[in-house]
C-alpha angles and dihedrals in degrees: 000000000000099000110203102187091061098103107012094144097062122100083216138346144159135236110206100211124202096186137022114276143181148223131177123256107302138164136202144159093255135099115243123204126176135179132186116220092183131351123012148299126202117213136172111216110190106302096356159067137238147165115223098201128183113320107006133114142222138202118197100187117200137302090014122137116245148168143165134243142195101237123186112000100227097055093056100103093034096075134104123179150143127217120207110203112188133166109247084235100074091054104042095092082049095046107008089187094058088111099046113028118070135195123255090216117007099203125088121207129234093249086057094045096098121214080251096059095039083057098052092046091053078052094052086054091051107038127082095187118104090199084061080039095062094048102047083052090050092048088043094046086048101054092039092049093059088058105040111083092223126201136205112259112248135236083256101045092048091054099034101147097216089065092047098042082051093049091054092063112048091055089046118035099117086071128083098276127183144165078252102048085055099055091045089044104041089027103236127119121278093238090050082054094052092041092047098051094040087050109036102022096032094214128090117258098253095043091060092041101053091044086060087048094044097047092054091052091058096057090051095060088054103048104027136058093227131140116247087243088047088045094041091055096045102053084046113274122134098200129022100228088067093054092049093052090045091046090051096053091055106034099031101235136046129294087236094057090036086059095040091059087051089065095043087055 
């Protein structure tokens, strides 16, 4: 599991990746950029799919809608990438446009994929400053722009409610949420919502919406001293037993033993 909350602190950062991976549907106000050394990776860009295969790179500009996939079994343990994840803020003097403008088609192939950018990404791999970061991004995003056609982002892209809907959460899961508290919040109707997240997202609502919880408190575990009832509250959980019965679905195991393993690393 991709988790994205691992380093949500962080202005820009980098997961080095040995083996394809996934995540459910998510947004964010980031650009995203991934490239496969070797093997593949599956994302969902918006409405559609594609494979990122070696050598071959993705952007992911801002406030899209994304999500990873496995894709072909055997594949799995073939792949090698790397994954830039950067706040459109910190480019915007560099490519102003970065928020309104989208790409026809956000792969690049490995025939566009220039020895330059090969290179910065082979840095990215290699460096743990987020300063060098910063610059190898600037000099990737340079290169991939020039060979990107690039659109304004229309009225209706701009307001698409699954995005939004998306969005919401992910800045406010540790609050009551329901099917119901979204209609009356966003103002549509609470069968568009379930169709819309059985449909676009293709994942029930609380499913999505516990694996959310369930990510962060795992990240939680990692990074705090907290107790799980002090964990369980904060990423939105009333009783524990109830977290313990969600994190295990989802994890495999209880919050209790998966903390435990974290000690004994």
């Amino acid at each position: 599991m991709f988790g994205y909350y691992e380093n949500e602190a962080l202005d820009i950062y980098r997961v080095k990746r040995l083996e394809e991976h996934s995540f459910e549907a998510h947004i964010h106000d980031r650009v995203e950029i991934v490239y496969c050394f070797s093997g593949s990776q599956c994302v969902v860009i918006g409405d559609k799919e594609y494979t990122v295969s070696e050598g071959e790179a993705a952007v992911i500009f801002p406030n899209v809608m994304h999500e990873y996939k496995i894709g072909r079994p055997e594949s799995v343990k073939e792949t090698r990438a790397v994954v830039i994840v950067c706040k459109a803020s910190m480019l915007s003097y560099v490519f102003p446009d970065i928020t309104e403008m989208l790409p026809y088609n956000p792969v690049i192939s490995s025939e566009n994929v220039s020895e330059e950018m090969a290179r910065a990404f082979l840095k990215v791999w290699d460096t743990d400053e987020s300063a060098e970061l910063l610059g190898w991004t600037y000099i990737i995003l340079s290169d991939l722009l020039k060979r990107i056609p690039l659109y304004p982002r229309s009225r209706l892209e701009r307001s698409e409610l699954a995005p939004r809907i998306v969005s919401y959460i992910s800045k406010n899961y540790n609050k009551p949420l329901s099917i119901r508290y979204l209609s009356e919040k966003l103002g549509y109707s609470q069968s568009y919502i379930t169709h819309l997240f059985c449909d676009r997202l293709k994942i029930p609502f609380n499913v999505y919406l516990s694996g959310i919880r369930c990510d962060r408190a795992a990240h939680l575990m990692k990074t705090t001293d907290m107790s799980l009832s002090e964990i369980a509250s904060e990423v939105g959980y009333e009783y524990l037993n109830t977290f313990g019965r969600c994190f295990k679905r989802r994890f495999g195991t209880t919050p209790s033993k998966y903390k435990q393993g974290l000690s004994q690393k």
